[in-house]
N, C-alpha and C positions, 0 to 999 in steps of 0.2 A: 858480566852483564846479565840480568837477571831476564830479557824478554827480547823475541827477535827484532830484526830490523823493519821499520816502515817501508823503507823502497823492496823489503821482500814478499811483503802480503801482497802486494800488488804485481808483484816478478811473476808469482807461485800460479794468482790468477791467470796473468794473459798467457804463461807458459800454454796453456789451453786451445790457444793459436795452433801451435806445431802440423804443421802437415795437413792443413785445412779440418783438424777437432770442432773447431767450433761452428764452423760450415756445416757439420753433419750432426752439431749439436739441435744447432737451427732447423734443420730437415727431419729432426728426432723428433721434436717441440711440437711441428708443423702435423706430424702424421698422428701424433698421439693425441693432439684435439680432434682430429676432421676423420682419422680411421676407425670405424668400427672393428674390421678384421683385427687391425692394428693392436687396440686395446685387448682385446681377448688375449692374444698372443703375448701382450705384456703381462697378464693375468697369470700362463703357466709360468710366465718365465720366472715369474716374481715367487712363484711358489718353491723352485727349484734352489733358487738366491737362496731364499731364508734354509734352505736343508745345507746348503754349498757353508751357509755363515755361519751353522751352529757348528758345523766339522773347522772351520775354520779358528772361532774360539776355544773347542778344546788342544788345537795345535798351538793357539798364542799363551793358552796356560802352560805348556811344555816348555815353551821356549822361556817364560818368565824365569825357569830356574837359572838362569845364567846372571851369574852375580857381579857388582861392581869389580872386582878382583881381576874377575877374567876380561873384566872390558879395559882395566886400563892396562894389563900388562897386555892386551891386543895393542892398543893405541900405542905405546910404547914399543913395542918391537916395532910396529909400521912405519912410527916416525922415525925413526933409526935407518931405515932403508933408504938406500940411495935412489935416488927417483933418475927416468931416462933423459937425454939432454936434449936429442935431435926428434924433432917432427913425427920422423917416422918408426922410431927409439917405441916414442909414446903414444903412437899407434899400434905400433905392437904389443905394448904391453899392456895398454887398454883391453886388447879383444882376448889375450892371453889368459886378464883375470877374470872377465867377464863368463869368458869359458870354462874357465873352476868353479868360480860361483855359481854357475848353473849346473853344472854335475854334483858339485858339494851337495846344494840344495835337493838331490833328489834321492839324497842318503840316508831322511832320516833327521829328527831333530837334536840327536846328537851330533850333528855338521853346521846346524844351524849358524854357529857362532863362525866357524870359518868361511861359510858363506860368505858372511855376512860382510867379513875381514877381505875377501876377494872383490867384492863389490865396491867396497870401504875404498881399497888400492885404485880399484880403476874410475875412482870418483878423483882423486888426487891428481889424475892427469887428463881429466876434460874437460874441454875447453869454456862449456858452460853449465856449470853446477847444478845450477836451479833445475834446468833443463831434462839432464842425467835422473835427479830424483825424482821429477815425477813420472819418467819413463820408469823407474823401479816401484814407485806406487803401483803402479799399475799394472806390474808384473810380478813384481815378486812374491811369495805366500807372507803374510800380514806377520806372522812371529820372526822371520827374516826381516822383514822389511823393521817393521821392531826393532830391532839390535843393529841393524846397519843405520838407525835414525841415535842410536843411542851410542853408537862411536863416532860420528858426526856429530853431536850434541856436545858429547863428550872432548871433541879436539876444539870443539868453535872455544867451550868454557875454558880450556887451557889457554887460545888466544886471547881471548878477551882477559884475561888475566892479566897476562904480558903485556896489554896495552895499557892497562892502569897503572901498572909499573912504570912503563914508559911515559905516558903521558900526565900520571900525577894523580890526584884526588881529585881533581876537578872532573877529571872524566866520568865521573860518577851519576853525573847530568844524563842521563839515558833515557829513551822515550819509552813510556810505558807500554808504545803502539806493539811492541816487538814481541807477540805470541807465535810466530809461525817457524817453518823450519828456516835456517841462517841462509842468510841474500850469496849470491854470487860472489860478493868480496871476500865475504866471511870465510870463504871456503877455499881461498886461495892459500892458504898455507899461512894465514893470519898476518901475509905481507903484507895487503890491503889497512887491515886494519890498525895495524901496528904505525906503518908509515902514512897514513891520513894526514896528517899536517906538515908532512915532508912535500907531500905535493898540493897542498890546498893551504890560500891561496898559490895560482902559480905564480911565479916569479915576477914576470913580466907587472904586475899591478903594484909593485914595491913595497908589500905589507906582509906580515907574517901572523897566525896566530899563535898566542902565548899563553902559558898560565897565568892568571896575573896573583899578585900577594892574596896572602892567606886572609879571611875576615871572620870574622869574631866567633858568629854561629853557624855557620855553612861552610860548604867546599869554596874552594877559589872557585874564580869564573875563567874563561877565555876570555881573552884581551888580542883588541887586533891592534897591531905595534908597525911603527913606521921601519923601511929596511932602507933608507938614505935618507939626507937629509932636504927639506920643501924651504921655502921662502912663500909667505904671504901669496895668494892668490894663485901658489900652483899647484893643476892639476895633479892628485895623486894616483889614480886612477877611472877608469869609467867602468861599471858595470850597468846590463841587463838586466830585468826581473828575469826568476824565473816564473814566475807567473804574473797578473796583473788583472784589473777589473775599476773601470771607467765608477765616479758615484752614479748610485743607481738614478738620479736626477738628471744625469747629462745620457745616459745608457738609452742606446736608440731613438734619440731625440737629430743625430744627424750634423750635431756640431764639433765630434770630437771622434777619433778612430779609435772603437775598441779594443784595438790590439796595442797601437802606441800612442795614444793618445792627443794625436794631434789634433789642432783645429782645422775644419775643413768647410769650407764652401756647398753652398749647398749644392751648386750644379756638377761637384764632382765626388758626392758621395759613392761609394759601391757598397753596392746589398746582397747579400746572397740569398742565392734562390728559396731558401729553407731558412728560417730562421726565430723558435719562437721566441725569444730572448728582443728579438729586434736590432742585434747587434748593424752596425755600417762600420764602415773601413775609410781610408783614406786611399787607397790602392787595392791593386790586385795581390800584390805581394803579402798584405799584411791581413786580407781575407784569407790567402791558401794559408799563410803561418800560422793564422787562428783555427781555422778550420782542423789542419793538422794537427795543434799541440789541444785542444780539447775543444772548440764550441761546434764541432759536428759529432761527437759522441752525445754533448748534453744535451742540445738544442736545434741538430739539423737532421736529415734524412737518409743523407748519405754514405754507401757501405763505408762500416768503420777498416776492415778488411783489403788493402790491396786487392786490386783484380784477378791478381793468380792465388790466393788464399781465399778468395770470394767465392770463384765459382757460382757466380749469379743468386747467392743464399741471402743476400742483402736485402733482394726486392720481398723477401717471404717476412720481413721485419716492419716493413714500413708504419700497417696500422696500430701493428703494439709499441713501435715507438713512439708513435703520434699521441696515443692511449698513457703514454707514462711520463709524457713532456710536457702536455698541458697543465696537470695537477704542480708538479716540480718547477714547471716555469712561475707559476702564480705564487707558489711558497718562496723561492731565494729570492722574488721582485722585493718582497715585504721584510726578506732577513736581513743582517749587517755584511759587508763585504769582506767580510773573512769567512766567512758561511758559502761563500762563491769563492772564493780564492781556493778554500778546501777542496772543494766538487772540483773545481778548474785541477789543480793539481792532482787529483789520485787521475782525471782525466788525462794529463800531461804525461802521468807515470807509466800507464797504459799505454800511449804512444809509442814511447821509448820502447818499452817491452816490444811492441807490434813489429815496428821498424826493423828490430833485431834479426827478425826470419828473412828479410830481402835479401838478397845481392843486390841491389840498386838501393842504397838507402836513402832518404829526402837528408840534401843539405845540410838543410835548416837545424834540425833538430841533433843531426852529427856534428854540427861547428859548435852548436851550442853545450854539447857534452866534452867536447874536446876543449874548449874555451874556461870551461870551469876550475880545473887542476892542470898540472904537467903531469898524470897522469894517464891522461889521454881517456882511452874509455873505462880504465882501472873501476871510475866509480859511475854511480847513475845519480840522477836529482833528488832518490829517496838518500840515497847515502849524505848527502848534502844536509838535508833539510832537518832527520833525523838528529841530526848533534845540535840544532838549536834549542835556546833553552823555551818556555812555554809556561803560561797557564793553562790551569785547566777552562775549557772552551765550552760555550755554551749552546749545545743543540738540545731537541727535542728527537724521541722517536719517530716522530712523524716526518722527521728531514733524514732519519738514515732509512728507511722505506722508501721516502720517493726517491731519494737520491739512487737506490741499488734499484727500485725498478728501473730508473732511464737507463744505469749501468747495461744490469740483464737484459734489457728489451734490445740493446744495441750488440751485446756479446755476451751467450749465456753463459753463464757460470760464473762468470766475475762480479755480481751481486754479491757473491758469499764472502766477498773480501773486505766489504763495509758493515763492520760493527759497532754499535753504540760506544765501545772503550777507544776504540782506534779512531773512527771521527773525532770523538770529541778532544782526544790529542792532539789532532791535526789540527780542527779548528783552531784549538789553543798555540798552535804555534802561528797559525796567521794572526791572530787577535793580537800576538804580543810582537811579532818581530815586522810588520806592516809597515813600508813607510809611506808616509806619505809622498804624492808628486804633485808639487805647486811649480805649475809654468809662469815667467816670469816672477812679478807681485803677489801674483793669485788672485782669488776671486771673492765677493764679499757676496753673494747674491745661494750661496750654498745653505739652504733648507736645516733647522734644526728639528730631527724626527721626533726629541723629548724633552719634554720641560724637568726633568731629574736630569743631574750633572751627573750621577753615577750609572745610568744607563747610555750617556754618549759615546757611540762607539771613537775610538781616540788611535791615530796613529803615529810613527815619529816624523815626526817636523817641524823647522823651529819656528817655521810661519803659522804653526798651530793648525792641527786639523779643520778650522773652517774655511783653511783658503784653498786647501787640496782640490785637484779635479778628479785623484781617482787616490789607487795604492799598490804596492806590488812587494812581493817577497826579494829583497836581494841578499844573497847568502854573506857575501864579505861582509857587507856591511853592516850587517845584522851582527856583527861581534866590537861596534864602534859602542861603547858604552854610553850611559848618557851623561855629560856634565852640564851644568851652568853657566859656565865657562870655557866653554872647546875651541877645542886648536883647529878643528873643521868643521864645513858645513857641507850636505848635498845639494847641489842644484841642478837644473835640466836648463842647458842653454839652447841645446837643438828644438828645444819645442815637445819635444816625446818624453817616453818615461825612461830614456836613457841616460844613470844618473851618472854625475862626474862629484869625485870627493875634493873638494879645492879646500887648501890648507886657509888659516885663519890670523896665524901667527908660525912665526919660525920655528920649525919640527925640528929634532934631531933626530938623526938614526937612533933608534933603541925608544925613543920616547911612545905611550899609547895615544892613540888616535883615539878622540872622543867626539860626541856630535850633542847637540843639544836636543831631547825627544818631544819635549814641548817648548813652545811661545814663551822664551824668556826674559826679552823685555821689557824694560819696565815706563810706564808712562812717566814725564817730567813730575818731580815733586811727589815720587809714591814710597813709603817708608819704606827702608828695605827690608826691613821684621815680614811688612804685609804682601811684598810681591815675595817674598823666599815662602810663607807661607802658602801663596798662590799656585807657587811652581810644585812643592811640594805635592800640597792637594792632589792636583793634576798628573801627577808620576803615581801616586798612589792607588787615584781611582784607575787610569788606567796599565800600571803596570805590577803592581800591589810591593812595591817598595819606596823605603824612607829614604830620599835623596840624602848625601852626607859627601857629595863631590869638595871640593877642598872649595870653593866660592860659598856654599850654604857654610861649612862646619868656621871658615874665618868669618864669614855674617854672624853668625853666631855665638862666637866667642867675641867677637864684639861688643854685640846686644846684652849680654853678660856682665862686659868689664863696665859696661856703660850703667847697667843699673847695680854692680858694685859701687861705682862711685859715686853714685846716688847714697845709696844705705851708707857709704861711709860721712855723710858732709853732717852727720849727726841728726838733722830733721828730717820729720815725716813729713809736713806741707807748713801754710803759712802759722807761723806764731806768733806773729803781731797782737796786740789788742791795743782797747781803747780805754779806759778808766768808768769804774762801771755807773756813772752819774749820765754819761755821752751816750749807755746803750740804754740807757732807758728815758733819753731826752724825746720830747714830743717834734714831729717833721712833722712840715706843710700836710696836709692832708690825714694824718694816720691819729688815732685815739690813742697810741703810746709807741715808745721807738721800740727799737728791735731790743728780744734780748740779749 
């Protein structure tokens, strides 16, 4: 795989958290606008840095001489070594190599490579990867840190290897998000990665994904496939989004909850104290849910920080988040709702990262990680979202500025993780994999923002995107292909965006689950040339594929034999005539007949 993983740019950032960092990042920010002394004293320091970094580039030139050869017969004898079994095995062996590494390192860049190989070891048994390397960012001299990023590079490309093997051509589908160093999973000894679809989905939802047959010009796709057999109208499973977002027409108008989308009363709305978005709730429960997985990062005030990692640094943010909410609030009111699903999720990813530092983790956001695989917390929601497939999405620079200022204003440093290439991947995976949620019938009273059909933003649903109230990413389901004809459909019978897959027609085990992405159909008396053309269209503008589900390709060969047996009945239209005295005979009215 040619670029790192998305749930990692975002890992790498909030790593940033550890130890209250970003609390003193905040206190850093704070003294170096409002201190005079302050500045000064950043003045010399800055002076020293630049002399510390030119000594430091002629060590990274030294170190460069260590050639491919010597990194992989490193990597090779490491992998070969018996790793320790018990707890405390691999605590010891942890601080053991740690402790070479750090005397190697002070030998000389002829040690460098062994360092590097000691650091390398005691990366292989801790317990969180990400975490480990940026503690060696940070410490280690830059031509070490070097070669210990480049036998870690080095062993992810061997797993990644192995997964393609494993898992076929089709894994070739990779998101371009992936420039940073490899996620947590990556780094588990490429078990993670390799067994990805051994635990996802988990069991319990009776669905598996697959490769599915090879097509003509591209890789196979994944195919999510039935693992028993359904009867008409049963539930095959229910999934959550992992994210979600109300249309921006019903968003803070107070008839529907933000978070699950229910209908609500108005006398029992709940508002939060902060909020420029405007978001309401239906309860308290699904304001703190919201609050916690992202719209008090984007849109509220409060520390993003737990209280024991806050240390009261939170209140020192207030006006610059105020300062960077307003502008960003006023841009995603006016954007499409994958454009906020995006923002929602790297806010969601963020979450996850944060919570990680607790002993006391929030529920919520731990059922929800636990619920997604039988892996348990094996993977995170980037790892998830990462393996769907995507267009490319349509932001402007103007959306990844404001978006990293409300990031940065809320927790510095994590601005630096939203780039033009990696939004606009992400976008592109909300735009393409969105489904729609229509409660009940749906709605007919839903605002169209353009009179161009090829600018409608479009989700899947077979009620067609104008009856949806809102949309949300759901990972299973987002591998149901689309047919014309599916054996299933999503619905929401609770009223919320919690969808259930209810079969259509008798499944067998082994057969794939498909769903229909658009409104298909068709009004009494509409040819079928013109609705299959219809549906087409419609998959086209919004997913930029040529429907050829086995109901379009049998229309079709149809439509074919039909006007075969037209060309064969020997004429082109009528061949009657009339003798030519009758075509030029005089009628009531006319100065001569036709000719």
């Amino acid at each position: 795989m040619s670029s790192a993983r998305t749930s990692t740019i975002f890992t790498v950032a909030a790593v940033t958290v550890l130890g209250g960092l970003v609390a003193y990042a905040v206190y850093f920010d704070y003294k170096r606008r409002n201190d005079t002394e302050f500045r000064k004293k950043l003045r010399k320091e800055k002076k020293k840095v630049t002399k510390q970094t030119q000594q430091a580039q002629a060590q990274a030139e030294a170190a460069s001489a260590v050639n491919p050869a010597e990194l992989k017969a490193t990597i090779l004898k490491i992998q070969a070594e018996e790793l320790p079994a018990t707890p405390d095995e691999k605590e010891s062996y942890f601080i053991t190599q740690v402790q070479v590494g750090e005397q190697l390192a002070q030998q000389g860049p002829a040690f460098y490579l062994p360092a590097a190989a000691a650091f390398f070891r005691a990366l292989r048994v801790y317990p969180s990867p990400v975490e480990y390397i940026m503690m060696l960012q940070q410490t280690l001299p830059g031509p070490i840190f070097k070669i210990f990023m480049e036998l870690v590079n080095a062993e992810v490309s061997g797993a990644s290897s192995s997964e393609k093997q494993h898992e076929g051509p089709g894994d070739e589908e990779t998101s371009p998000t992936r420039t940073g160093p490899p996620s947590e999973t990556s780094l588990s000894g490429g078990a993670c990665a390799i067994g990805y679809y051994d635990h996802f989905p988990p069991k319990r939802m009776n669905v598996s994904v697959q490769l599915g047959p090879p097509q003509a010009n591209q890789a196979a796709k994944k195919i999510l496939v039935a693992e028993k057999d359904f009867m008409p109208g049963d539930v095959i499973y229910t999934e959550h989004p992992v994210v979600s977002a109300l249309d921006d027409d019903l968003e803070g108008k107070g008839t529907h909850c933000s978070y699950c989308f229910r209908a609500i009363e108005e006398d029992s709305v709940v508002k939060p104290e902060h909020d420029t978005l405007g978001s309401v709730y239906c309860s308290e429960d699904c304001k703190n849910d919201a609050e916690l997985a992202w719209q008090n990062i984007l849109f509220g005030l409060d520390p993003v920080l737990p209280p024991e990692l806050d240390n009261g640094m939170g209140a020192l943010t207030v006006e610059q988040r105020k300062k960077a909410q307003a502008p960003w609030t006023e841009y995603i009111k006016k954007s499409k709702l994958a454009n906020l699903l995006a923002a929602r999720f790297v806010a969601k990813q963020i979450a996850h990262e944060t919570v990680k530092l607790l002993s006391n983790k929030p529920k919520a956001l731990m059922e929800e990680l636990e619920n997604m695989s039988d892996g348990k917390e094996k993977y995170n929601i980037g790892d998830h979202v990462e393996r769907l497939r995507f267009v490319e999405g349509h932001i402007t620079n103007e959306e990844v500025k404001l978006l990293g200022a409300v990031l940065g204003s809320a927790l510095p440093g994590v601005e630096q993780s939203v780039t033009e290439e990696r939004h606009a991947a992400l976008v592109g995976k909300m735009e393409y994999n969105a489904i729609g949620v229509v409660l009940g019938e749906g709605r007919d009273d839903r605002p169209v923002k353009s009179d161009r059909p090829e600018e409608l933003e479009r989700t899947r649903t077979p009620h067609g995107t104008v009856r949806q109230v809102g949309s949300g990413i759901y990972v299973v389901t987002s591998y149901a292909a689309h047919s014309c004809d599916p054996n299933t459909k999503p619905v929401f019978p609770n009223g919320t965006n919690e969808l259930h897959l209810v079969a259509t027609r008798p499944i067998q085990k082994g057969d794939e689950l498909t769903m229909a992405w658009v409104d298909v159909s068709a009004p009494a008396g509409e040819d079928a040339g013109i609705a299959r053309r219809r549906r087409r269209i419609e998959l086209a503008r919004g997913w930029r594929f040529k429907c050829e589900c086995a109901k379009c390709v049998q229309e079709t060969i149809a439509e074919m034999e039909r006007e075969q047996e037209e060309a064969d009945l020997g004429v082109t239209g009528d061949e009657s005539k009339v003798e030519s005295f009758v075509r030029h005979e005089k009628h009531p009215g006319e100065v001569m007949g036709p000719d």
